[in-house]
Backbone as XML, in Angstrom:
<?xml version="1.0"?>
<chain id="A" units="angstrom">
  <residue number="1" name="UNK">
    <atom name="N" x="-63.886" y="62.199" z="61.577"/>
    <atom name="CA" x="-62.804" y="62.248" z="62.543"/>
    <atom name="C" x="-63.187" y="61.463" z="63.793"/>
  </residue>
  <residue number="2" name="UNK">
    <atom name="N" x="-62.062" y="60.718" z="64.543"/>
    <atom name="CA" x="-61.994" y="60.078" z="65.488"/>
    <atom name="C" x="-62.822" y="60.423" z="66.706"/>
  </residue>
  <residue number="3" name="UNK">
    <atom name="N" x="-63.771" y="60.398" z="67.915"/>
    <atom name="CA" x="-63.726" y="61.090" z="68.772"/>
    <atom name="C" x="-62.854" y="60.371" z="69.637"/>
  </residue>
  <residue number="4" name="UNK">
    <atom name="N" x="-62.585" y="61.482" z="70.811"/>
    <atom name="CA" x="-61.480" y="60.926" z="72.157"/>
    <atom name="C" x="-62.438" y="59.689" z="72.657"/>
  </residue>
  <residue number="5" name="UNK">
    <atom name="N" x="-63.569" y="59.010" z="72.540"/>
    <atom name="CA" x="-63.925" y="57.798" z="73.243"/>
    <atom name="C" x="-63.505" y="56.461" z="72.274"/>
  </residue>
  <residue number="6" name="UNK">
    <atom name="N" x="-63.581" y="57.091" z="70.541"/>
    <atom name="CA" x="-63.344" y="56.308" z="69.097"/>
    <atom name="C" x="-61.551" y="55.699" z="70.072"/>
  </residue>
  <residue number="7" name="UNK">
    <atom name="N" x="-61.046" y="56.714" z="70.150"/>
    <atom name="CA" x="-59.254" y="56.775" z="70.346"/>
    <atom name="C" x="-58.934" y="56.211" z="71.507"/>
  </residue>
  <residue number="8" name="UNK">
    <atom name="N" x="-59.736" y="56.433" z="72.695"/>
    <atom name="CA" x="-59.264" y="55.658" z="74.045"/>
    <atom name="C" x="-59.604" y="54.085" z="73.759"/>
  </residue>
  <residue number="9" name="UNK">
    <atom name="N" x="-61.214" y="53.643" z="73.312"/>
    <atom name="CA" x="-61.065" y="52.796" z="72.790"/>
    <atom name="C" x="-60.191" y="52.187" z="72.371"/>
  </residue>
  <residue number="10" name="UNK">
    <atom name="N" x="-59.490" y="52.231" z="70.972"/>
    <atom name="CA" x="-58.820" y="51.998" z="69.750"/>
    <atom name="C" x="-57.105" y="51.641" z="70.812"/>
  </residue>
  <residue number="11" name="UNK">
    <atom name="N" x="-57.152" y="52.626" z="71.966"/>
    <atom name="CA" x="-55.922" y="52.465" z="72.382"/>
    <atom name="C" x="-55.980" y="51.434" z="73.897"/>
  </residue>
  <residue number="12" name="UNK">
    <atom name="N" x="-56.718" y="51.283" z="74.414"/>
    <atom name="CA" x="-57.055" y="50.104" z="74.925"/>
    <atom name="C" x="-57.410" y="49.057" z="74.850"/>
  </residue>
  <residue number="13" name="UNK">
    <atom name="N" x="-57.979" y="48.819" z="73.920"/>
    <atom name="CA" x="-59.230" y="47.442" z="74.106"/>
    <atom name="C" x="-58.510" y="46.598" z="72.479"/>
  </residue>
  <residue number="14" name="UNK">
    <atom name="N" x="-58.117" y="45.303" z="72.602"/>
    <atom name="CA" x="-58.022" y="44.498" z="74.182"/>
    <atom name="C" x="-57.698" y="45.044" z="75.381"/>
  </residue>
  <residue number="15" name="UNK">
    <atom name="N" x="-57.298" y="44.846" z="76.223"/>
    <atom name="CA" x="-56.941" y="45.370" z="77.505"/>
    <atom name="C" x="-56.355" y="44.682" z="78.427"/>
  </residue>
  <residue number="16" name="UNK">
    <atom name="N" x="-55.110" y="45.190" z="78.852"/>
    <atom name="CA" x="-54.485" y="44.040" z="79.878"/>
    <atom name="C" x="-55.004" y="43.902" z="80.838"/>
  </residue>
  <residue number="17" name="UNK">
    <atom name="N" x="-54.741" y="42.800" z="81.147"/>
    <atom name="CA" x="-55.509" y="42.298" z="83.132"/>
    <atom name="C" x="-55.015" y="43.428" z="83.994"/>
  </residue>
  <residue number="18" name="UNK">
    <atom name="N" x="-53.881" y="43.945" z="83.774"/>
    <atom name="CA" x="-53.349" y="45.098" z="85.061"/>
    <atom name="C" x="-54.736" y="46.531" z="84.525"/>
  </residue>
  <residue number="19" name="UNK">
    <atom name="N" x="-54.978" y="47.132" z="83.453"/>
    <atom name="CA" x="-55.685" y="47.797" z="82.762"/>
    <atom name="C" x="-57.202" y="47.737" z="83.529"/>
  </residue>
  <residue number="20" name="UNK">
    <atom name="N" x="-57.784" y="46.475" z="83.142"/>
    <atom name="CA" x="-58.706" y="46.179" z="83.480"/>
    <atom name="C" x="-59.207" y="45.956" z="84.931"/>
  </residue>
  <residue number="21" name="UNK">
    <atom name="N" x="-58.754" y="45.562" z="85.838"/>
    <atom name="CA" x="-58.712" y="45.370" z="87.416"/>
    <atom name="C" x="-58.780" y="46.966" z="87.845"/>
  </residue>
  <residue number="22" name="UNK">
    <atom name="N" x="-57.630" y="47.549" z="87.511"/>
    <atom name="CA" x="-57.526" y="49.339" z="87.886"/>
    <atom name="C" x="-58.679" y="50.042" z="87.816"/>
  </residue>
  <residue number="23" name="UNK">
    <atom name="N" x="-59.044" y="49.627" z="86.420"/>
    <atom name="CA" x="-60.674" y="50.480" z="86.383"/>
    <atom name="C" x="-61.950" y="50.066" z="86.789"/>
  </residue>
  <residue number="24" name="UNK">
    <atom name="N" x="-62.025" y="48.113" z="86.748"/>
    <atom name="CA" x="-62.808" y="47.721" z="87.760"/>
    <atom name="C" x="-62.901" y="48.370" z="88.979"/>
  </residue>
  <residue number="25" name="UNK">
    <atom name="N" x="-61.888" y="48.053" z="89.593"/>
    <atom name="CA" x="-61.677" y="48.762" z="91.214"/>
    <atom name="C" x="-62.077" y="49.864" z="91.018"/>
  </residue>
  <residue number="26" name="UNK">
    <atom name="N" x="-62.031" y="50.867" z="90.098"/>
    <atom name="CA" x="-62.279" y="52.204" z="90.569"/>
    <atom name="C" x="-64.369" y="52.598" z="90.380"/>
  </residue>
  <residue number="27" name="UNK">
    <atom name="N" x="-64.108" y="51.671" z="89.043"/>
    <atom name="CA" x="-65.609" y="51.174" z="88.832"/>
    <atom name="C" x="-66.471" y="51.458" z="90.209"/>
  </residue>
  <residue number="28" name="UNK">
    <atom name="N" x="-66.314" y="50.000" z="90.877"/>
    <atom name="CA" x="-67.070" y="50.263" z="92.252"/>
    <atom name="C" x="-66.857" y="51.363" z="93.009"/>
  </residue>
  <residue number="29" name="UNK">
    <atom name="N" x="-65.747" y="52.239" z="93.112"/>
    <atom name="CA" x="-65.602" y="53.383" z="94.412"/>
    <atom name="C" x="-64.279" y="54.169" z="93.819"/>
  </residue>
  <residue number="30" name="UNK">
    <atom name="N" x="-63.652" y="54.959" z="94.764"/>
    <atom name="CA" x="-62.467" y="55.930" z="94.168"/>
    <atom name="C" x="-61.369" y="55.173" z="95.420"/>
  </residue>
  <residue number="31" name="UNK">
    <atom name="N" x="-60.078" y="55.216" z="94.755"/>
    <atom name="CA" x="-59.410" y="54.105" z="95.550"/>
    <atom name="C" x="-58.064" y="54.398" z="95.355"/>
  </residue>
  <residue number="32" name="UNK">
    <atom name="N" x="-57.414" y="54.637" z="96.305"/>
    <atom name="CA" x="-55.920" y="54.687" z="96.497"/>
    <atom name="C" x="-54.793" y="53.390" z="95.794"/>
  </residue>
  <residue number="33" name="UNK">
    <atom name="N" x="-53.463" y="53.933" z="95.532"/>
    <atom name="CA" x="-52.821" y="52.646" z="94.919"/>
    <atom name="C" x="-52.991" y="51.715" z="95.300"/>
  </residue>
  <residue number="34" name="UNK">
    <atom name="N" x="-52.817" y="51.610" z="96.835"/>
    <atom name="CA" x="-52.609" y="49.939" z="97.621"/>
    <atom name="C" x="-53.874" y="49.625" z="97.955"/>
  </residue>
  <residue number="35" name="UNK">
    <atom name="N" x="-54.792" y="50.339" z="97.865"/>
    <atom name="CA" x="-56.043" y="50.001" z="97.598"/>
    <atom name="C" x="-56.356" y="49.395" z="96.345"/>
  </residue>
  <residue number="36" name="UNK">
    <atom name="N" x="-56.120" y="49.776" z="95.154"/>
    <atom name="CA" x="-56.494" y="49.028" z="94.103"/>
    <atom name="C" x="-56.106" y="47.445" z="93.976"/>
  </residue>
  <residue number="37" name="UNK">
    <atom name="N" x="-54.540" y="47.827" z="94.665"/>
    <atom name="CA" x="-53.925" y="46.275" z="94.637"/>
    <atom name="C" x="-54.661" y="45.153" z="95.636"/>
  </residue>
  <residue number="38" name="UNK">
    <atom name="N" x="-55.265" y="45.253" z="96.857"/>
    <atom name="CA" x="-55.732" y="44.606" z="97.792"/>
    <atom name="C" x="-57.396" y="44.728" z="97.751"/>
  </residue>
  <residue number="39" name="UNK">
    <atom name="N" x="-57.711" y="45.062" z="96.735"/>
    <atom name="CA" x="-58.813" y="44.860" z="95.724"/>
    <atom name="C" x="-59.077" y="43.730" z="94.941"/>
  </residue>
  <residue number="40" name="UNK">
    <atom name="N" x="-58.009" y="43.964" z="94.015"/>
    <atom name="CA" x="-57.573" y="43.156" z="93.060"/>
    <atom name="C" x="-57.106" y="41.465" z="93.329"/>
  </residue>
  <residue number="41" name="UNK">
    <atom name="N" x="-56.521" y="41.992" z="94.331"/>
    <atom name="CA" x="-55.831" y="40.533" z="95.263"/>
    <atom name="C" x="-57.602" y="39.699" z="95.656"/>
  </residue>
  <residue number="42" name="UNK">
    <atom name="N" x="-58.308" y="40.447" z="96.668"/>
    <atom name="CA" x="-59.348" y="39.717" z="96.724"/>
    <atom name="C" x="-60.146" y="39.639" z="95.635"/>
  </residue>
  <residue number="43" name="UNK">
    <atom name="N" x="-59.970" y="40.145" z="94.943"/>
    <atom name="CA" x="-61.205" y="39.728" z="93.846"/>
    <atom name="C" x="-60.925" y="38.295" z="92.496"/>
  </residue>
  <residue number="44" name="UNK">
    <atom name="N" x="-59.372" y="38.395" z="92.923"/>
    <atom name="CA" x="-58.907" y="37.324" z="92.022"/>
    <atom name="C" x="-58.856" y="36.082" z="93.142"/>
  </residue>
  <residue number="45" name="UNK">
    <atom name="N" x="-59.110" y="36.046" z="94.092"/>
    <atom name="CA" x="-58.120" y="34.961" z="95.633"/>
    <atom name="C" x="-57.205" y="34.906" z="95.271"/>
  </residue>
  <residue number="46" name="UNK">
    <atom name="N" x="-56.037" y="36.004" z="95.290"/>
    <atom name="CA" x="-54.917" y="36.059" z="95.285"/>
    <atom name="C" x="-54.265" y="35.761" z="93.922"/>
  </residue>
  <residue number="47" name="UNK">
    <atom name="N" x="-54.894" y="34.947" z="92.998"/>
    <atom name="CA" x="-54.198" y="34.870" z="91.543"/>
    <atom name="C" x="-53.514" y="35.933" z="91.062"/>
  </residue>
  <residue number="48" name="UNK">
    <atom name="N" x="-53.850" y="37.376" z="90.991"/>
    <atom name="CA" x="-53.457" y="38.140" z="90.547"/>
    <atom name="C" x="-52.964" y="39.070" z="91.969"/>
  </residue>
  <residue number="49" name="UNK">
    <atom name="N" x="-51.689" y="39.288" z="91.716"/>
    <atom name="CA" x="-51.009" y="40.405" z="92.835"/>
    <atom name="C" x="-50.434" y="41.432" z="92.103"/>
  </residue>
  <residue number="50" name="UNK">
    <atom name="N" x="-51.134" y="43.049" z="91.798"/>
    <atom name="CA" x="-50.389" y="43.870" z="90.910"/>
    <atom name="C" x="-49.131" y="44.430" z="91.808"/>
  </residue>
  <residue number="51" name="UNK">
    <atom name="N" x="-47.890" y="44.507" z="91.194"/>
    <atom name="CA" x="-46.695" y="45.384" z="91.672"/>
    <atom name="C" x="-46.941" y="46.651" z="91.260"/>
  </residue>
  <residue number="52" name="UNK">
    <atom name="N" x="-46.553" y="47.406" z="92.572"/>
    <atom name="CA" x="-46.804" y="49.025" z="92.692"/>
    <atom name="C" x="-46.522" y="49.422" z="91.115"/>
  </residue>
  <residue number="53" name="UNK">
    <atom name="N" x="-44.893" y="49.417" z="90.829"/>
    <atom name="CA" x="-44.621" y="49.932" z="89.700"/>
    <atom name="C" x="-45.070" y="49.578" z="88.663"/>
  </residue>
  <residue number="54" name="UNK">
    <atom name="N" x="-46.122" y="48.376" z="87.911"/>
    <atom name="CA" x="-47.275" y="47.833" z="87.363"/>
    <atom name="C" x="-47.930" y="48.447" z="87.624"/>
  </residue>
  <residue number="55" name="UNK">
    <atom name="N" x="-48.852" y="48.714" z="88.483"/>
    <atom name="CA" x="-49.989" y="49.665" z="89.139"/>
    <atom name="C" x="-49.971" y="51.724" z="88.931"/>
  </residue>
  <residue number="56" name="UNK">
    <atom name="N" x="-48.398" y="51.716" z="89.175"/>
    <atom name="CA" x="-48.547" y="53.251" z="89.247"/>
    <atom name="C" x="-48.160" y="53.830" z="87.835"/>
  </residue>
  <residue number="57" name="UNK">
    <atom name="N" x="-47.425" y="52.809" z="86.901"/>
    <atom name="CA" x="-47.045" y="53.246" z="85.366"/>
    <atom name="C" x="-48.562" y="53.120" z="84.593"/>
  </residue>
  <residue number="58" name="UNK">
    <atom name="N" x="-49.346" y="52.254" z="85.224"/>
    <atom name="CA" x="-50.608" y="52.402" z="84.419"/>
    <atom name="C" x="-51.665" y="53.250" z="85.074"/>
  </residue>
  <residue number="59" name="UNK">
    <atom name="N" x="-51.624" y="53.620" z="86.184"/>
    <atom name="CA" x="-52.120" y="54.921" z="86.461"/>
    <atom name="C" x="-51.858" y="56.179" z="85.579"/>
  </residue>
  <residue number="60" name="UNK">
    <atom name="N" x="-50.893" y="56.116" z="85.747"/>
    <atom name="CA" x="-49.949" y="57.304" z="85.148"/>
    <atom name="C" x="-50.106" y="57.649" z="83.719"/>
  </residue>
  <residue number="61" name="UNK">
    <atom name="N" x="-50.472" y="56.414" z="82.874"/>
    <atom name="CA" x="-50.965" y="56.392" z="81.691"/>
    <atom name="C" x="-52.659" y="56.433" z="81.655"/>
  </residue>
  <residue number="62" name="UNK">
    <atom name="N" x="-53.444" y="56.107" z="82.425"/>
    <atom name="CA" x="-54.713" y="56.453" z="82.650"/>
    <atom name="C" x="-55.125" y="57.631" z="82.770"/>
  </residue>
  <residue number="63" name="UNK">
    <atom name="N" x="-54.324" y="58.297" z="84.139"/>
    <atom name="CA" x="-54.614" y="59.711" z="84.176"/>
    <atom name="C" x="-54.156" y="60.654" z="83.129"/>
  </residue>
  <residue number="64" name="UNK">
    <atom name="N" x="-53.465" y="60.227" z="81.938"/>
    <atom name="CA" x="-53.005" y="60.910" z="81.081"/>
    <atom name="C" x="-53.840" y="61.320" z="79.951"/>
  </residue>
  <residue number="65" name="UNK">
    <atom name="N" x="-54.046" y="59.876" z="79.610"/>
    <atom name="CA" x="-55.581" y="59.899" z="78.594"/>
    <atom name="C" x="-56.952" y="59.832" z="78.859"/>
  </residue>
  <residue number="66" name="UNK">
    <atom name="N" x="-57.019" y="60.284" z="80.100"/>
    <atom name="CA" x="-58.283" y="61.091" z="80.989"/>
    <atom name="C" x="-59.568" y="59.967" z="81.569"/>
  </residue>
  <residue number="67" name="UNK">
    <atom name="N" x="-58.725" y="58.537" z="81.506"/>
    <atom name="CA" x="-60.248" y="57.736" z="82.171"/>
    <atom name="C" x="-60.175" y="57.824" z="83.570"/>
  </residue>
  <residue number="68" name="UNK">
    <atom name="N" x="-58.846" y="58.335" z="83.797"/>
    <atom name="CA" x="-59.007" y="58.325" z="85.405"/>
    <atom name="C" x="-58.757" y="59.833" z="86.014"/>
  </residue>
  <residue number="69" name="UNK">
    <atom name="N" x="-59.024" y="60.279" z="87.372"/>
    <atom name="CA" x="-59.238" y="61.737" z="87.809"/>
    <atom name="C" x="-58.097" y="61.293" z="89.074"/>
  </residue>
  <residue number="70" name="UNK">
    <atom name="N" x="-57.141" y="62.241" z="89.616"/>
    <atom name="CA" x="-57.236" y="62.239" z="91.493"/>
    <atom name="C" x="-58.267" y="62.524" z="91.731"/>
  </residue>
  <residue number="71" name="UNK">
    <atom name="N" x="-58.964" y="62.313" z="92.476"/>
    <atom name="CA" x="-60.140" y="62.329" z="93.418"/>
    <atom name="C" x="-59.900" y="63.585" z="94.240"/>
  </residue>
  <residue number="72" name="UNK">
    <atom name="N" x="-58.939" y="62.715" z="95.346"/>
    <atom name="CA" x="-58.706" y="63.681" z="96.494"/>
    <atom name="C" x="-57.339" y="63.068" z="96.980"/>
  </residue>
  <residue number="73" name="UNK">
    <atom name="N" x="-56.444" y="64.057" z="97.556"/>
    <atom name="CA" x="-55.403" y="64.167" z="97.705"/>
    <atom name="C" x="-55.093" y="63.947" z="99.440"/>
  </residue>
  <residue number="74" name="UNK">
    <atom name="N" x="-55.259" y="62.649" z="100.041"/>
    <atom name="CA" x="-55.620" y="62.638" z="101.764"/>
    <atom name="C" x="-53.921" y="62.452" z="102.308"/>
  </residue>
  <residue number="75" name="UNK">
    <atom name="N" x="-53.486" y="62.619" z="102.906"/>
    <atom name="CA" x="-52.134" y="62.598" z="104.381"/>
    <atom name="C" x="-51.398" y="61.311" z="102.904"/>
  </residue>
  <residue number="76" name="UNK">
    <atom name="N" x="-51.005" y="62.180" z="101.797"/>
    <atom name="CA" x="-50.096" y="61.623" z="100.989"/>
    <atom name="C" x="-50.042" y="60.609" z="100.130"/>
  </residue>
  <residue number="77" name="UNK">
    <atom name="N" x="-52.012" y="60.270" z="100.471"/>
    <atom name="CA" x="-51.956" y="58.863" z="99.383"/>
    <atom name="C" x="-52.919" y="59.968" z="98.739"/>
  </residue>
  <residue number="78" name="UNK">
    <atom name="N" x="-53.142" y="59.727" z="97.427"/>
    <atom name="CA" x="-54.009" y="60.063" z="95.947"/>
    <atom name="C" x="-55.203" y="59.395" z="96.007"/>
  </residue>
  <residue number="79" name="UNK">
    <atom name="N" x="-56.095" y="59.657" z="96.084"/>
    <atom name="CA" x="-57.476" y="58.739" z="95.706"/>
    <atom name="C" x="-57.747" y="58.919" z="94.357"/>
  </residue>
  <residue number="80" name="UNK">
    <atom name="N" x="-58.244" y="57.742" z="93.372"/>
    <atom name="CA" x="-58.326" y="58.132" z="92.114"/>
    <atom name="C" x="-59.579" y="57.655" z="91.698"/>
  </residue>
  <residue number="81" name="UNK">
    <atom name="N" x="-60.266" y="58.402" z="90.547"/>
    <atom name="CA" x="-61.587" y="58.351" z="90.641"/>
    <atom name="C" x="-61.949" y="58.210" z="88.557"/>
  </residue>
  <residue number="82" name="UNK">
    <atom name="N" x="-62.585" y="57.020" z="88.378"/>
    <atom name="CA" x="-62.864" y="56.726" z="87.087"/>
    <atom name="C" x="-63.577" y="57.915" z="86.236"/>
  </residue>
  <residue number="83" name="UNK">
    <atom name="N" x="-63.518" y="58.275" z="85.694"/>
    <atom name="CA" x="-63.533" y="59.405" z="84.575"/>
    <atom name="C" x="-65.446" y="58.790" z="83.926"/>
  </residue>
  <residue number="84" name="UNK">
    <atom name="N" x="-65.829" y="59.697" z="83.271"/>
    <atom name="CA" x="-66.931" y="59.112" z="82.296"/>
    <atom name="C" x="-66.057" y="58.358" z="80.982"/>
  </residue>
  <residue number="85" name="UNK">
    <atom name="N" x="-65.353" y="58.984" z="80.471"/>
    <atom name="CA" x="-64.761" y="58.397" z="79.298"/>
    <atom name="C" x="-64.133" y="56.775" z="79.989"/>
  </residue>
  <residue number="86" name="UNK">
    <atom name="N" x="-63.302" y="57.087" z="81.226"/>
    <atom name="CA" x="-63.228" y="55.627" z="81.605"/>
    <atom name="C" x="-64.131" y="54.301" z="81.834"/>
  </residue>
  <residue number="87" name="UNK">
    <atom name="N" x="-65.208" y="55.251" z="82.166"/>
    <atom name="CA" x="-66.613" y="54.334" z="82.168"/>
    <atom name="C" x="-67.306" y="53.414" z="81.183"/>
  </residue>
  <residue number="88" name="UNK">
    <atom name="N" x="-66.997" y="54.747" z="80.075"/>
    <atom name="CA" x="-67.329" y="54.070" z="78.619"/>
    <atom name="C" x="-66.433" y="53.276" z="78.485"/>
  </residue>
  <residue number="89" name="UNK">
    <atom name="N" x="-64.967" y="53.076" z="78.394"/>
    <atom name="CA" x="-64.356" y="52.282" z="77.858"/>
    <atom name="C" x="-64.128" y="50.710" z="78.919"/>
  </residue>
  <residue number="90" name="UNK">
    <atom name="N" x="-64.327" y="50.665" z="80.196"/>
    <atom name="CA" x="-64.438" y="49.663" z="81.446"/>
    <atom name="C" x="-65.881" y="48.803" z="80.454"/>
  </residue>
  <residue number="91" name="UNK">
    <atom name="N" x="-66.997" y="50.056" z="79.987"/>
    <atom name="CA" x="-68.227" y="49.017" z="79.700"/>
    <atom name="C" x="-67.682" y="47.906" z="78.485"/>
  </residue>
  <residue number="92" name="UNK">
    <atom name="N" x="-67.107" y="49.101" z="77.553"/>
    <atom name="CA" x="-67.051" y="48.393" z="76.194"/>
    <atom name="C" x="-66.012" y="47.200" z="76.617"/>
  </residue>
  <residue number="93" name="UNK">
    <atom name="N" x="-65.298" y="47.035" z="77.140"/>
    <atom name="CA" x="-64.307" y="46.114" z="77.467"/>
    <atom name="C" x="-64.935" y="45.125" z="77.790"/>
  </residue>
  <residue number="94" name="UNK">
    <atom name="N" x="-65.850" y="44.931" z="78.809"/>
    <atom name="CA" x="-66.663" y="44.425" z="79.565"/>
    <atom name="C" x="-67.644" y="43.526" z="78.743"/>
  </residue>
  <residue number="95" name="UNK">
    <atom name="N" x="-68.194" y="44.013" z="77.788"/>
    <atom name="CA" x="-69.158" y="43.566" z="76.337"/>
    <atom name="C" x="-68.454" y="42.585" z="75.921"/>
  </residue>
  <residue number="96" name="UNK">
    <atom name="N" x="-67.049" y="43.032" z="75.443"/>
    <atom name="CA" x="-66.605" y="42.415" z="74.511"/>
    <atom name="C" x="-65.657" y="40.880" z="75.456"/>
  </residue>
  <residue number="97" name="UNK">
    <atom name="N" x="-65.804" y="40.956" z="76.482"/>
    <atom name="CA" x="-65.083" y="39.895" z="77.533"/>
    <atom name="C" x="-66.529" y="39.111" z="77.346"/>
  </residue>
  <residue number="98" name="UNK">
    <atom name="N" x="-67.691" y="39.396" z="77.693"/>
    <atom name="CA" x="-68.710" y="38.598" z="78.008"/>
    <atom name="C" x="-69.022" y="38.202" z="76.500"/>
  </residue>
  <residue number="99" name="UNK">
    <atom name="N" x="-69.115" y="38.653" z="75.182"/>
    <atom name="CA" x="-69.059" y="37.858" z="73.940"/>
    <atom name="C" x="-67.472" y="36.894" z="74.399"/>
  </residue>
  <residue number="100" name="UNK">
    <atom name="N" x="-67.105" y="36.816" z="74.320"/>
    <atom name="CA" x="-65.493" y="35.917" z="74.201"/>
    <atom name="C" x="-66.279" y="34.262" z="75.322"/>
  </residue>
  <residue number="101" name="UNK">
    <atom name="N" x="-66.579" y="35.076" z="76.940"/>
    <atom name="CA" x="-67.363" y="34.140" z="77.527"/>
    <atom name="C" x="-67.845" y="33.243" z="76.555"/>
  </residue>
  <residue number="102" name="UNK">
    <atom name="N" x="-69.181" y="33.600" z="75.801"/>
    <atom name="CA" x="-70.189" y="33.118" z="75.328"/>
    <atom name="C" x="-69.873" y="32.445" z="74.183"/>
  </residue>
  <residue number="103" name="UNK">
    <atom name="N" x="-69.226" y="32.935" z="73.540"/>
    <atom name="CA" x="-68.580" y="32.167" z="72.619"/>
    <atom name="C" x="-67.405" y="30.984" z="73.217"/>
  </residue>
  <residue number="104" name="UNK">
    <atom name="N" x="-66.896" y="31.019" z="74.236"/>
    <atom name="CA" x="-65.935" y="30.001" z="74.760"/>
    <atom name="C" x="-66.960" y="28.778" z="75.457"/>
  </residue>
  <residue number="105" name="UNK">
    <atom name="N" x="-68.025" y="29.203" z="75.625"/>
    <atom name="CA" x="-68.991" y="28.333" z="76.498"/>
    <atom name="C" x="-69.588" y="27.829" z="75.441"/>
  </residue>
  <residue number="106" name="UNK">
    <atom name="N" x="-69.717" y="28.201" z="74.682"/>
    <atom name="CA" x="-70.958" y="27.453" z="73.544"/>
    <atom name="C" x="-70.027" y="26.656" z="72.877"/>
  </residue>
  <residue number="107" name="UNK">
    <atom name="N" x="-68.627" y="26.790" z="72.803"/>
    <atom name="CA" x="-67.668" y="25.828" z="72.108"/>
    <atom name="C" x="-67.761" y="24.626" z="72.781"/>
  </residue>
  <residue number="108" name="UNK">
    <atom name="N" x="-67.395" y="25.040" z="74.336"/>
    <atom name="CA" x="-66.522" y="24.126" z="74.985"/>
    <atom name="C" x="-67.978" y="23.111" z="75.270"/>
  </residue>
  <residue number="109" name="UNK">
    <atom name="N" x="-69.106" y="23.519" z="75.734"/>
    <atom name="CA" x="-70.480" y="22.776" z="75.698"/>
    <atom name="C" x="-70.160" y="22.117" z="73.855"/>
  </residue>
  <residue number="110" name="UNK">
    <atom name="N" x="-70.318" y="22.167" z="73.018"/>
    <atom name="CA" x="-70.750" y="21.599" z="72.159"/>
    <atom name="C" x="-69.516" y="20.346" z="72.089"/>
  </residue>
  <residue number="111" name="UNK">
    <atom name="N" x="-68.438" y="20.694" z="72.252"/>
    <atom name="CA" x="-67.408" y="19.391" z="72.427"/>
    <atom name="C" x="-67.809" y="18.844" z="73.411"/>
  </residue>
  <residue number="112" name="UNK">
    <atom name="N" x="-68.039" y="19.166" z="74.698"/>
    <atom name="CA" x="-68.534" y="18.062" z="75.664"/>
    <atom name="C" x="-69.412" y="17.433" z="75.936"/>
  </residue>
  <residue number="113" name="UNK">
    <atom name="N" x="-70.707" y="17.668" z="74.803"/>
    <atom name="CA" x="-72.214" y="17.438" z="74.790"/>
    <atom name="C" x="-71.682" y="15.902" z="74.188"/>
  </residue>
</chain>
């Protein structure tokens, strides 16, 4: 039988860029919505700008299937805080982005060699 890390897996990964940024961000620290987004904004230079309702439907689905926690509840914003199971699945994501790297680099080097 499946475990819940087999299944979060299985139901994430691939993983969308909105997916992936959310749990980055939370990765480093525990972080409010418009925090995640002005995160995200600098960490891309602006390439990527998540919309709230982008941002809070995949919260909403995070905190559901348990990679993400509220944290703490401050003057009406939510702080949200990456789960262990989210951890595991941010790493495995993470693995499998840096094989894709490595394999895109060893292509693109061997055509340009």
């Amino acid at each position: 039988m499946a475990s819940h890390t087999d299944k979060a897996i299985k139901k994430y990964i691939p993983m969308s860029e909105t997916a992936f940024y959310i749990l980055l961000t939370l990765y480093a620290q525990p972080q409010h919505g418009y925090g995640i987004v002005k995160y995200v904004e600098h960490l891309t230079d602006g390439r990527l700008t998540l919309g709230s309702g982008t941002v809070y439907g995949t919260i909403t689905k995070m905190l559901k299937d348990h990679l993400i926690v509220v944290y703490a509840n401050e003057e009406r914003k939510k702080i949200y805080e990456i789960t262990e199971l989210g951890i595991e699945v941010i790493e495995h994501e993470m693995t499998r982005l840096e094989e894709l790297h490595k394999n895109a680099l060893a292509h693109w080097r061997n055509k340009h060699d």
